[in-house]
Backbone as JSON, one array per atom type, in Angstrom:
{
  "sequence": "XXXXXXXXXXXXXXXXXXXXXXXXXXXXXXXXXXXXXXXXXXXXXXXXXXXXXXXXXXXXXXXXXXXXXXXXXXXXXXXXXXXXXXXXXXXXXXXXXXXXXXXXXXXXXXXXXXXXXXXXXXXXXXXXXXXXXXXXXXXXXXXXXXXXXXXXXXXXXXXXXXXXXXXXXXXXXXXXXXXXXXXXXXXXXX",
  "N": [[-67.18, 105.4, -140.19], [-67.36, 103.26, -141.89], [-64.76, 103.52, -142.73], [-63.11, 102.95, -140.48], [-64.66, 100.23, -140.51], [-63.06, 99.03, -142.59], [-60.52, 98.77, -141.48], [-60.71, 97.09, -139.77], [-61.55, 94.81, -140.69], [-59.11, 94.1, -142.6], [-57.16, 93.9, -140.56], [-54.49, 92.11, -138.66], [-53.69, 91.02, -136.54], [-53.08, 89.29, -134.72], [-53.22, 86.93, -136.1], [-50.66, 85.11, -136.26], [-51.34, 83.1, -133.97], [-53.87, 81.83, -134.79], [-55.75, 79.26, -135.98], [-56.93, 78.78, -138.17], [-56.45, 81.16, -139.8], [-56.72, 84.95, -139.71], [-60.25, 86.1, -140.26], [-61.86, 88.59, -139.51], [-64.83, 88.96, -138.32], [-67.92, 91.5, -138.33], [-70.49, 93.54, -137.62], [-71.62, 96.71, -138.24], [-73.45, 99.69, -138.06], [-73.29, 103.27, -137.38], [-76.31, 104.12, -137.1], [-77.6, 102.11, -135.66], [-78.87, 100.82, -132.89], [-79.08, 98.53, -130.89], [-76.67, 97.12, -129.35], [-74.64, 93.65, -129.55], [-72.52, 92.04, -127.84], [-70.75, 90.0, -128.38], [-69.18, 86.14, -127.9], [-66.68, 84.8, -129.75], [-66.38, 83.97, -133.76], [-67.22, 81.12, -133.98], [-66.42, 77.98, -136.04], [-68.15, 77.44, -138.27], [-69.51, 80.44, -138.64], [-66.94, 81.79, -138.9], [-66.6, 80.5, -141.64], [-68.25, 81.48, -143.18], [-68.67, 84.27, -142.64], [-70.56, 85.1, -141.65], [-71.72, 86.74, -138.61], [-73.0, 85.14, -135.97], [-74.22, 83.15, -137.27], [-75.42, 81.11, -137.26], [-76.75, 77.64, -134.94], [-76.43, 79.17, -132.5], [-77.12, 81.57, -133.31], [-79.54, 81.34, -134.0], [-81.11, 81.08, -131.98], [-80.66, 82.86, -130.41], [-81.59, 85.04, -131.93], [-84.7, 83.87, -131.39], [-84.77, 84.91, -128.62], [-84.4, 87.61, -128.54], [-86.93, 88.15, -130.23], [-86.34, 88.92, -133.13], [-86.46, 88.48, -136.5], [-84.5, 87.06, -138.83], [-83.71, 89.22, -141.27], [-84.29, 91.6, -139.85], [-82.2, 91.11, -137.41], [-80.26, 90.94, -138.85], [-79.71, 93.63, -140.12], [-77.61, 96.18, -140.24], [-78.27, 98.68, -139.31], [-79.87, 98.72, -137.59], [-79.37, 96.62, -135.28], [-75.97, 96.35, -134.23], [-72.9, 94.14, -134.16], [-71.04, 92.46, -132.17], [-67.99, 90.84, -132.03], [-66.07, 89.67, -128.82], [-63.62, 88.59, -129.39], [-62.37, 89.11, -132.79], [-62.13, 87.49, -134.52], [-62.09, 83.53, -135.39], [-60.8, 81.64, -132.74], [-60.03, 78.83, -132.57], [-59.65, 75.89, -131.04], [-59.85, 73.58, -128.06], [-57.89, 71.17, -127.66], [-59.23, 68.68, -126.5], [-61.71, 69.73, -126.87], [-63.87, 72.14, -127.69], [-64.2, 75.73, -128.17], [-61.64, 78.09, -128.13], [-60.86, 80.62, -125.87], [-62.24, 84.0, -126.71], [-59.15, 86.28, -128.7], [-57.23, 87.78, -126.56], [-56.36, 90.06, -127.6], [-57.8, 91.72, -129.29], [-60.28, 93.06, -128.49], [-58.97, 95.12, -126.97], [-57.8, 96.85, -129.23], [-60.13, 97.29, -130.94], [-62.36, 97.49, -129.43], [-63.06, 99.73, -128.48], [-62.67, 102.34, -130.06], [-64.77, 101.42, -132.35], [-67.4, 101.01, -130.73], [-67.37, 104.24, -130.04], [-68.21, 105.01, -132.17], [-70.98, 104.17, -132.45], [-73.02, 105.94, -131.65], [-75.33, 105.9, -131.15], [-76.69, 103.56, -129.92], [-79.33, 102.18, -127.8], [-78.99, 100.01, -126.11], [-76.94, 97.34, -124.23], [-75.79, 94.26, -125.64], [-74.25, 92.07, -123.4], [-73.36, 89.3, -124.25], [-72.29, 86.26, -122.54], [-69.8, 85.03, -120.77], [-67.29, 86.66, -121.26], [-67.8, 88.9, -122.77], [-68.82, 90.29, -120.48], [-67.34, 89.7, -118.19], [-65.51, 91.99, -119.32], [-66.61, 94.21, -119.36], [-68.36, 95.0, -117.37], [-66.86, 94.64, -115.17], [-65.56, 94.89, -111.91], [-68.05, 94.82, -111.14], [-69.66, 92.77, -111.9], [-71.02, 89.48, -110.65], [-70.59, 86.54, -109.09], [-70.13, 84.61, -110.58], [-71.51, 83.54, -114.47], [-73.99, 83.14, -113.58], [-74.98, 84.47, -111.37], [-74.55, 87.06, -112.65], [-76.18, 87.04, -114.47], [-78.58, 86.7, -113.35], [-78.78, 89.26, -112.35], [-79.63, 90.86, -113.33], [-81.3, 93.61, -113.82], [-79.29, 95.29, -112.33], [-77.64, 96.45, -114.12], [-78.77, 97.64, -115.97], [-80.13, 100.73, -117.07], [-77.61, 100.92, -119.43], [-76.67, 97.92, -120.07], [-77.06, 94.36, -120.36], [-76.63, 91.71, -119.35], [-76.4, 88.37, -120.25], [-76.91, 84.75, -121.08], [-74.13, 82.99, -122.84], [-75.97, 81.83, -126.25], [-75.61, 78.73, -126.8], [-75.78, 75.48, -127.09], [-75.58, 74.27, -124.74], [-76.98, 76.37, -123.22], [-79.52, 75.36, -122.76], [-79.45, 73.24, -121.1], [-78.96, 75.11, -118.88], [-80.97, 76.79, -118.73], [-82.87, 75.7, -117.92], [-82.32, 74.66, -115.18], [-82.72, 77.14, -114.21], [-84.92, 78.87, -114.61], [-86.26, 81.85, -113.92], [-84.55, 82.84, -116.16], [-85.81, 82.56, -118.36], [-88.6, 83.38, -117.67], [-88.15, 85.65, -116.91], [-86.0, 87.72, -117.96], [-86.29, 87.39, -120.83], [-88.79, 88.23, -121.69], [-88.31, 90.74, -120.47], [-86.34, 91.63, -121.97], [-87.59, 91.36, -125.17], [-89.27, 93.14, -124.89], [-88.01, 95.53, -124.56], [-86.17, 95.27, -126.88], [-88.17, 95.36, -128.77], [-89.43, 98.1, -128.62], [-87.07, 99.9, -129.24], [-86.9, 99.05, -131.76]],
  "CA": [[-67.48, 104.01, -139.87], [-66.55, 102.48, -143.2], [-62.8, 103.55, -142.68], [-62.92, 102.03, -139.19], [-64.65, 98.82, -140.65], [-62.68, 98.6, -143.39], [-59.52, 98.15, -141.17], [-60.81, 95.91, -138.71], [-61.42, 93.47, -141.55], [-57.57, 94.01, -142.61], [-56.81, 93.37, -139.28], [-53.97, 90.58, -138.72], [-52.39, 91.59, -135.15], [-53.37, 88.01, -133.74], [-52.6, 86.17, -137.21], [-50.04, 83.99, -135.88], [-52.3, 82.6, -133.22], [-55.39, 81.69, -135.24], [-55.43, 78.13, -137.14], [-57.88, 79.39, -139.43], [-56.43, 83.0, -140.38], [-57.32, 86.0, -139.4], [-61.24, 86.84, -140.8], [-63.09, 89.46, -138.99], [-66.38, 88.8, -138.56], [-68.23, 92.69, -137.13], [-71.35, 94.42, -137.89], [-72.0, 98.17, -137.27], [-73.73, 101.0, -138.5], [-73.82, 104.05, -136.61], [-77.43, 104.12, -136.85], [-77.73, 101.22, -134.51], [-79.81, 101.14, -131.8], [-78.63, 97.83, -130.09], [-75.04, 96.87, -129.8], [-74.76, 93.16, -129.38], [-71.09, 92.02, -127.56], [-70.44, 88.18, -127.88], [-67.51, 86.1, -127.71], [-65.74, 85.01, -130.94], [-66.84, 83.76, -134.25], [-66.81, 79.48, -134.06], [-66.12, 77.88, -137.51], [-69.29, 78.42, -139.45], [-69.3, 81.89, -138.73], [-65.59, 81.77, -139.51], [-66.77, 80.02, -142.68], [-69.59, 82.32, -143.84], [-68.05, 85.45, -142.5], [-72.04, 86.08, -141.26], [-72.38, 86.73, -137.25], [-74.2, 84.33, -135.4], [-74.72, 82.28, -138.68], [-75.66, 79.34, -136.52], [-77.99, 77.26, -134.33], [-76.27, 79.73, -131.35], [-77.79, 82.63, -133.72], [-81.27, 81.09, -134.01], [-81.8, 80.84, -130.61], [-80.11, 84.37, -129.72], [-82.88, 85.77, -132.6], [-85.6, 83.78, -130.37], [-84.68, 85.25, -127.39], [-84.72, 89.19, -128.94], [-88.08, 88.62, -130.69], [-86.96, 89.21, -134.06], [-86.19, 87.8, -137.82], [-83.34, 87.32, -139.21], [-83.55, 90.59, -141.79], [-83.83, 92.59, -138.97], [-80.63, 90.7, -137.12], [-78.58, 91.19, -139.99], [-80.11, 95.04, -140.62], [-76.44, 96.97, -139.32], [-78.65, 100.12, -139.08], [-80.71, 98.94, -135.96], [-78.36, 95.88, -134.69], [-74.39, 96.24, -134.38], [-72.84, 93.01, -133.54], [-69.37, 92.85, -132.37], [-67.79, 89.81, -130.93], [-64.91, 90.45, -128.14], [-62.63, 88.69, -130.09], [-63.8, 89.27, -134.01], [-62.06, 86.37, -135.15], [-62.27, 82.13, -134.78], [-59.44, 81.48, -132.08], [-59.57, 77.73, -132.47], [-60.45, 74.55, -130.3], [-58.89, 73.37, -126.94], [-57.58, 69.42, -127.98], [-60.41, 68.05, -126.0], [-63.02, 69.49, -127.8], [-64.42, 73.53, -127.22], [-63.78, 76.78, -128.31], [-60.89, 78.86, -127.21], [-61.14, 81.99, -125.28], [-61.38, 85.18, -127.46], [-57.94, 86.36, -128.66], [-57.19, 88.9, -125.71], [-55.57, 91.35, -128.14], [-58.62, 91.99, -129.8], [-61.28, 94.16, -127.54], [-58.52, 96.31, -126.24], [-57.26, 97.1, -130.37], [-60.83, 97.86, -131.44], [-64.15, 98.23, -129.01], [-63.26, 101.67, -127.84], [-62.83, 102.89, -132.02], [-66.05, 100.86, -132.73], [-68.4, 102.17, -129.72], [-67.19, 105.92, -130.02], [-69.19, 105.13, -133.57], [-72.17, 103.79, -132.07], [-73.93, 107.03, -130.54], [-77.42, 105.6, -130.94], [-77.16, 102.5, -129.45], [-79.68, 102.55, -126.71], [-79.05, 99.12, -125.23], [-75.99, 96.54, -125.34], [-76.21, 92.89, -124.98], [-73.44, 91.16, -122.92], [-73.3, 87.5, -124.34], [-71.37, 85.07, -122.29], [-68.73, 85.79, -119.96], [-66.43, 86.98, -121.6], [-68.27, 90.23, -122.3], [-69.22, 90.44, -118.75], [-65.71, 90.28, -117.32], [-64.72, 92.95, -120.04], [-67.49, 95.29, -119.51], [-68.82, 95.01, -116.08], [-65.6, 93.78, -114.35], [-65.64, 94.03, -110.58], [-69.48, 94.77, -110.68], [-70.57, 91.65, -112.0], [-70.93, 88.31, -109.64], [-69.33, 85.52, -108.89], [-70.09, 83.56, -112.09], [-72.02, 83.94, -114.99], [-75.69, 82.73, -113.3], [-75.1, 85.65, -110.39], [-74.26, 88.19, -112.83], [-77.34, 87.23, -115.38], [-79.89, 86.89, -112.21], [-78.74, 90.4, -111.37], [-79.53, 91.7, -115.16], [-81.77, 95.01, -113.94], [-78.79, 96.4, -111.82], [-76.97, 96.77, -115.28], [-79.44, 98.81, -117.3], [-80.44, 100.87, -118.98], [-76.88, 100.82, -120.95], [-75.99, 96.83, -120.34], [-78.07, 93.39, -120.05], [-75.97, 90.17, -119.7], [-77.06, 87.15, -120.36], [-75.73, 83.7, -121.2], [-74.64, 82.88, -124.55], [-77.21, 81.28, -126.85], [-75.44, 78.0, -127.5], [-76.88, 73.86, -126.48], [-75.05, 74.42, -123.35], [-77.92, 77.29, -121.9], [-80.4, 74.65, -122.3], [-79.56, 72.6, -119.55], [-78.91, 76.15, -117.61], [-82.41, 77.45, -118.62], [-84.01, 74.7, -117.31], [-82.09, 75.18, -113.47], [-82.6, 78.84, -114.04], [-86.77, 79.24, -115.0], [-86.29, 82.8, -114.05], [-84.43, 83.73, -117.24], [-86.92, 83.0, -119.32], [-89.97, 83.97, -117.15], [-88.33, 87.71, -116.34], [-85.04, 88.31, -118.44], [-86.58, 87.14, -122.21], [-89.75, 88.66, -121.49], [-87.71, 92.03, -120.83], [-85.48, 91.94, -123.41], [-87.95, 91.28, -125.73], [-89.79, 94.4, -125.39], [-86.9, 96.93, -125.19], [-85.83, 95.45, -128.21], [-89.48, 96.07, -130.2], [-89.75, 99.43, -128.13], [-86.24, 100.97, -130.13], [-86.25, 98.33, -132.92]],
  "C": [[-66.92, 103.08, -140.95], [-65.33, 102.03, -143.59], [-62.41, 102.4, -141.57], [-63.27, 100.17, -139.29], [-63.88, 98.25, -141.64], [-60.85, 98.23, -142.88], [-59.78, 96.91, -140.33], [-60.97, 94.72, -139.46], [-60.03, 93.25, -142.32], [-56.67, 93.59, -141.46], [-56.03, 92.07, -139.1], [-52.9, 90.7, -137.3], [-52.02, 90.18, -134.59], [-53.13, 86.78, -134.98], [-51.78, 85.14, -136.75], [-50.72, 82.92, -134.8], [-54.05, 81.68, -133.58], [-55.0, 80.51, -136.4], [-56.2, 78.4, -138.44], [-57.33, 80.4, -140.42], [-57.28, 83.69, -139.94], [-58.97, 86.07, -140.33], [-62.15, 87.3, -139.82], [-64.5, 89.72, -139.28], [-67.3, 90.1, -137.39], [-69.85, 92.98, -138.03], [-71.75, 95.39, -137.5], [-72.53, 99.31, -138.41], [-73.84, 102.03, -137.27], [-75.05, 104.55, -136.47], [-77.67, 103.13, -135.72], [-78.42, 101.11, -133.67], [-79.33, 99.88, -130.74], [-77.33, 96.79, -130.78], [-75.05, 94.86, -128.92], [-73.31, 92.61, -129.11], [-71.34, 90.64, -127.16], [-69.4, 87.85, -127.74], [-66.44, 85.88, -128.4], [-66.38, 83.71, -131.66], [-66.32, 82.05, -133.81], [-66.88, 79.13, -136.23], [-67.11, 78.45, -138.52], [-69.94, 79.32, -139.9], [-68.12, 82.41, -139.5], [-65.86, 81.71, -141.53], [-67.02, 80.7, -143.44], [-69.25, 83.6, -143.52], [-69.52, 86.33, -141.44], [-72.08, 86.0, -139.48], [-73.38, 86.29, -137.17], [-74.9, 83.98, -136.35], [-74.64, 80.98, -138.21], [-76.26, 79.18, -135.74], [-77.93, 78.36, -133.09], [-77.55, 81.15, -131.99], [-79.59, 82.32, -133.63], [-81.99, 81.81, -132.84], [-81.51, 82.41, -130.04], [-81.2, 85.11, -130.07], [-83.88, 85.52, -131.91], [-85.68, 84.61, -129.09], [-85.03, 86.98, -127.89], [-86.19, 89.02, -129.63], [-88.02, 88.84, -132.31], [-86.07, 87.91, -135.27], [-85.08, 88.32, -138.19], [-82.77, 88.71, -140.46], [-83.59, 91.44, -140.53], [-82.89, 92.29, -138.08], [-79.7, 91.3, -138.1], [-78.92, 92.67, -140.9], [-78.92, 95.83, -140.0], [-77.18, 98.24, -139.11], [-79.49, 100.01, -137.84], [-79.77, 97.65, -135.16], [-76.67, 95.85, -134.84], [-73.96, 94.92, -133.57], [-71.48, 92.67, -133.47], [-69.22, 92.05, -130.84], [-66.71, 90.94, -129.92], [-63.47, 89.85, -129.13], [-62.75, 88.8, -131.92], [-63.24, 87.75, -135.1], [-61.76, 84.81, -134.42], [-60.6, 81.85, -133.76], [-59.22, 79.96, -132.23], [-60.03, 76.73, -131.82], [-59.19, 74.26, -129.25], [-58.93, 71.69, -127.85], [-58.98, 68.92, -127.33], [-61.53, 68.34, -126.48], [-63.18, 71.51, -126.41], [-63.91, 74.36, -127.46], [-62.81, 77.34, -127.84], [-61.7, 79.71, -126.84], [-61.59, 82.84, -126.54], [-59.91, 85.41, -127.75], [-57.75, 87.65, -127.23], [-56.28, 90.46, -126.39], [-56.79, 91.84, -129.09], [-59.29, 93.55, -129.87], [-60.31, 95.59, -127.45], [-57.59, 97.55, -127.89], [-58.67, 97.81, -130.87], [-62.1, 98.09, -131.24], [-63.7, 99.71, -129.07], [-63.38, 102.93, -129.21], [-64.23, 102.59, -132.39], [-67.24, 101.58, -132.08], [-68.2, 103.49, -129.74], [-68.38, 105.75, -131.33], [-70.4, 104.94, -133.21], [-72.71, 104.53, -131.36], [-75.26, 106.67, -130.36], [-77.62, 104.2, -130.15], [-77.63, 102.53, -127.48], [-79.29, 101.17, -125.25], [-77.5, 98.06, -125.88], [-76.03, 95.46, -124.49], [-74.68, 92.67, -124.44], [-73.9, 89.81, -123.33], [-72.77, 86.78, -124.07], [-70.42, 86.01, -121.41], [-67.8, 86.21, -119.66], [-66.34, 88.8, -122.06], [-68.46, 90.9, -121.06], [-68.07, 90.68, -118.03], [-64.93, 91.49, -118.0], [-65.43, 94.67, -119.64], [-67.96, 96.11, -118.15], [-67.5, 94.94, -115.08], [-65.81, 93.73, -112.75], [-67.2, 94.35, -110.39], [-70.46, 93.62, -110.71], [-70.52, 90.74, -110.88], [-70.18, 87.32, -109.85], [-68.91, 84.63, -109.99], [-71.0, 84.18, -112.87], [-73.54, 84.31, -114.54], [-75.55, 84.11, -112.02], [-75.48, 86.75, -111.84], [-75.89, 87.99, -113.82], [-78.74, 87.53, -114.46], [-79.97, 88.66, -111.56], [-78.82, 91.61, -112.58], [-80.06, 93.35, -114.87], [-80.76, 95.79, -113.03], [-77.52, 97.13, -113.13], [-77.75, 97.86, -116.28], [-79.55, 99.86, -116.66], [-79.18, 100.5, -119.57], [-76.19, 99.27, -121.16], [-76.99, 95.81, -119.81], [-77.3, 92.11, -120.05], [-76.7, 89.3, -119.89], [-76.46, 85.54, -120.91], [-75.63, 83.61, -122.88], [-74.98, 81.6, -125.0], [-76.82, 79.97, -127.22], [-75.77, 76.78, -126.72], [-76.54, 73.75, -125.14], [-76.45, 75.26, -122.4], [-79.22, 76.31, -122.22], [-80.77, 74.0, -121.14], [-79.41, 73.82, -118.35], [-80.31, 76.71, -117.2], [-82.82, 76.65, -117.9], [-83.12, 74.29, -115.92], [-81.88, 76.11, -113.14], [-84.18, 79.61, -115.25], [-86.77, 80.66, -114.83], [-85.52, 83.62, -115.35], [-85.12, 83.8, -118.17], [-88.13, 83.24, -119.08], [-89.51, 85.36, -116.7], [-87.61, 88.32, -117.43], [-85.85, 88.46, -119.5], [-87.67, 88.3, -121.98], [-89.0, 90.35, -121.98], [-86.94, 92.69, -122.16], [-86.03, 91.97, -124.62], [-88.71, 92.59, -126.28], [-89.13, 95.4, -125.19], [-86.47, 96.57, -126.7], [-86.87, 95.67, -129.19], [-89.49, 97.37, -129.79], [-88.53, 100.5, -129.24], [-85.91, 100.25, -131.29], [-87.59, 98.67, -133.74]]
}
């Protein structure tokens, strides 16, 4: 694991593409227990190098139930965007995509490491189209409303940033069934 993380943070395949520079932002122990797949670090992650070192992280920690030492514990949470570094901003204002040379360079190395992880989050839908592909639904709100035909080994859900406010609140069932659930698989192997 160490070897494997210690390239992925050398990692510069997508370098020319990235206004920032390349910095790989991953967390993994093969102890693990839940593997958390988002979509790519935004600046102050970029900044701080720390996953989900922002208001998106707060709210992600709310939603699992726990504190931030046990977030940032790599021996029971692995946290591994799809793309692992900041891709940038569209002119108008918003995140790029992931880089798409990313996922296909270093999940399948990463997860072979992760034998313990009993559960893995999909965050956003960018995991979801990578993971799930023609199983998921039509958009993100199908594929999250349809979260128990994914488990046990996958749980989508939207990702945690000021945007799923206004979704939560024309979608009352994710936080009266999904949270609820998710909350106690993650105390049950955390």
């Amino acid at each position: 694991m160490d070897t494997l993380l210690g390239e992925i943070a050398a990692c510069t395949i997508c370098a020319e593409n990235l206004p920032l520079g390349p910095r790989p932002v991953v967390q993994a122990s093969a102890a693990a227990r839940l593997l958390i797949i988002g979509q790519a670090p935004g600046t102050k992650v970029h900044e701080t190098g720390i996953p989900f070192n922002d208001p998106s992280g707060d709210r992600l920690r709310d939603w699992l139930g726990v504190d931030r030492d046990t977030f940032y514990d790599p021996a029971r949470i692995a946290l591994m965007p799809m793309g692992f570094c900041y891709p940038g901003r569209y002119p108008r204002g918003g995140d790029l995509p992931p880089r798409p040379e990313c996922a296909p360079a270093w999940h399948d190395r990463l997860r072979a490491q992760l034998g313990k992880v009993e559960l893995t989050l999909l965050v956003g839908q960018y995991s979801q189209a990578h993971y799930l592909r023609d199983r998921r639904g039509r958009n993100l709100t199908e594929t999250v409303r349809a979260w128990r035909d994914y488990l046990p080994a996958f749980l989508p859900t939207p990702h945690p940033s000021w945007r799923t406010i206004g979704w939560a609140k024309k979608n009352p069932w994710f936080e009266a069934e999904v949270l609820p659930e998710l909350k106690q698989r993650v105390a049950a192997f955390l």
